[in-house]
N, C-alpha and C positions, 0 to 999 in steps of 0.2 A: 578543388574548385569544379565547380559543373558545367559541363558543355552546355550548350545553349538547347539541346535538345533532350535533357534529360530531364527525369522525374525533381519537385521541390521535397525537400528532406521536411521534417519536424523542424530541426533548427532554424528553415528560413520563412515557416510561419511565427516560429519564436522572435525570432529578429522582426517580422514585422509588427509585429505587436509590442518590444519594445520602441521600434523607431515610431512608433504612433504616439507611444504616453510619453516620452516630454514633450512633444508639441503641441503641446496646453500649456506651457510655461513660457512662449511665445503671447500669449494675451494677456489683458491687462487680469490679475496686477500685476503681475511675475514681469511683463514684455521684454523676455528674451529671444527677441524675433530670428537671432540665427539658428537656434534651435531647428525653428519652422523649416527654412533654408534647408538648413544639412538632411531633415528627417524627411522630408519631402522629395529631395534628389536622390535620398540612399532608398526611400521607396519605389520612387521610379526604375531606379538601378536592379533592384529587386524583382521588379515586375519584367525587367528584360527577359530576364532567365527564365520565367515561366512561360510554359509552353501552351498546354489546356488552357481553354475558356473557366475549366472548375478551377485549375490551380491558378488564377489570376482572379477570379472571385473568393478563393479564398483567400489568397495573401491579403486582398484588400478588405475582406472581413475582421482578419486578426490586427492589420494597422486600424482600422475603427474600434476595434474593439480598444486598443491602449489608451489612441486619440480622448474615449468619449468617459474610458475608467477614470484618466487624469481630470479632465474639462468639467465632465456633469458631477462631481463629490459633493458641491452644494444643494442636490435634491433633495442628499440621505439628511441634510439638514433641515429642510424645510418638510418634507415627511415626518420626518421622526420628533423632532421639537414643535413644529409649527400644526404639524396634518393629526399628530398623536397617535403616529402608531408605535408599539414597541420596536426596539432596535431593529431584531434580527428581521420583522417584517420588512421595514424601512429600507434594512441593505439588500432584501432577497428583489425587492422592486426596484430597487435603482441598478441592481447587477441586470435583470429579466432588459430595464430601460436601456442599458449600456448595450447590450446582444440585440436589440432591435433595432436601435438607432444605428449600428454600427452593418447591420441588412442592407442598407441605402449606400454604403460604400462598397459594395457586391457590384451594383451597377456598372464603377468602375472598370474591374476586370470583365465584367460581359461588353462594356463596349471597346474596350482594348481590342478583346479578342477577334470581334466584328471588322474590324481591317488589320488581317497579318500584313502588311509592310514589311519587307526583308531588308530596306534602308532603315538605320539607326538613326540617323539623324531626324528621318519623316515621322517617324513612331516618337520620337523624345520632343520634337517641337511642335507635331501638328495634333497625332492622334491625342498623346498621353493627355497634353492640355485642355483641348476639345473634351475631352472623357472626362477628368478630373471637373473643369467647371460646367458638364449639363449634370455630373451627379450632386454637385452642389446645387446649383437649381430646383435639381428635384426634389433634395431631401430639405429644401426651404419653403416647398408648399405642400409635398405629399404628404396625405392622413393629417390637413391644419398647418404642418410646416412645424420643423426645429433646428430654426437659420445658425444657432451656433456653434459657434469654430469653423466659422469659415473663414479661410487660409485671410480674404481681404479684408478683412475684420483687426486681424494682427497689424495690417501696416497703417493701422489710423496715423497711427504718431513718428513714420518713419517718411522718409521722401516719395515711396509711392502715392500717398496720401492725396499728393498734388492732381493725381488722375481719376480719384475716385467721384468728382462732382460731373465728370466726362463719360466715364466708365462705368461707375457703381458698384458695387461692394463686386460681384461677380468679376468685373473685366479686372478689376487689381487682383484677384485670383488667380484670372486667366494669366494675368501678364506675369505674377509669380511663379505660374507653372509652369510656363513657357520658359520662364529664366532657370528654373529648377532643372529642368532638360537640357538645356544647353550645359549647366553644371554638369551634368554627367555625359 
C-alpha cells in the first residue's frame, strides 16, 4: 500500500478508470445507483493518495474517461447508423468524444489540489464536494455544455429526488458527494 506521500503507480490510474465505467449503470435504464455510491467513494479514496496537482488531474482524467466509455456508447449509434459514417469512423470520434469530455473531469484534480487541507475529514466533506460539483457545473455549459451523467441525474428515482425541486440537479450531486465522503 502507499504512503500518502508517494508517487500513483499505473494500477491506480487503471483502477480509476475502471471505478469510472460502471457508473453509467447507475442511470436509467440500467438504475443501479449503488454502483454510483461505491465508484464515487472509492474515487475519492483514490484521490486521497495522490499527491501532485498532475496526479490528481490525472486520476480524474482516467475515472472520466471509463465514466463517459460506459454512458456515451449511443453516439457510435447515432453516428454510424443515423450520421452515415462508416464503423471504424464512428468509433475513432466517439473514443476522440470520450478523451475530451473526460478533460472537464481534470478540473477536478486541479481544484483538489488548490486547498492541501491535511484534515481528512475537511478534504472528504467540504473540498472533494465543492470540486466535484463546480466541475459538474462547468462541464454543463462549457464549449455549449454536455450535462450528462451527472451524479444528480442518477437519483431521479431514489429518495434524494425529494431535494432536487429545492436544490437542482447540481445540489443532489453535491449532497451525493458530500455523502460519498463521509463513506470513506
Amino acid at each position: 500500500m502507499l504512503s500518502f506521500h508517494e508517487r500513483i503507480s499505473g494500477w491506480e490510474y487503471l483502477l480509476a478508470l475502471l471505478l469510472g465505467f460502471p457508473a453509467f449503470l447507475a442511470f436509467a435504464p440500467f438504475e443501479f445507483r449503488l454502483l454510483l455510491w461505491l465508484s464515487l467513494a472509492l474515487f475519492f479514496w483514490l484521490n486521497l493518495r495522490a499527491m501532485p496537482s498532475r496526479q490528481r488531474m490525472r486520476l480524474a482524467w482516467c475515472y472520466g474517461i471509463g465514466l463517459f466509455a460506459g454512458g456515451v456508447h449511443w453516439i457510435y449509434v447515432s453516428i454510424h447508423f443515423f450520421g452515415g459514417a462508416n464503423s471504424l469512423i464512428a468509433a475513432v470520434m466517439v473514443c476522440l468524444f470520450v478523451l475530451m469530455v473526460a478533460l472537464t473531469l481534470m478540473l477536478f484534480g486541479w481544484l483538489v489540489a488548490l486547498f492541501p487541507y491535511q484534515l481528512r475529514s475537511v478534504r472528504l466533506l467540504l473540498v472533494f464536494p465543492a470540486a466535484w460539483t463546480l466541475t459538474e457545473w462547468f462541464r454543463s455549459w462549457f464549449l455549449t455544455g454536455f450535462p450528462w451523467l451527472l451524479v444528480g441525474n442518477a437519483q431521479i428515482d431514489s429518495p434524494l429526488a425529494s431535494m432536487a425541486p429545492v436544490l437542482g440537479v447540481l445540489g443532489v450531486g453535491w449532497f451525493m458527494a458530500t455523502a460519498c465522503g463521509a463513506l470513506v
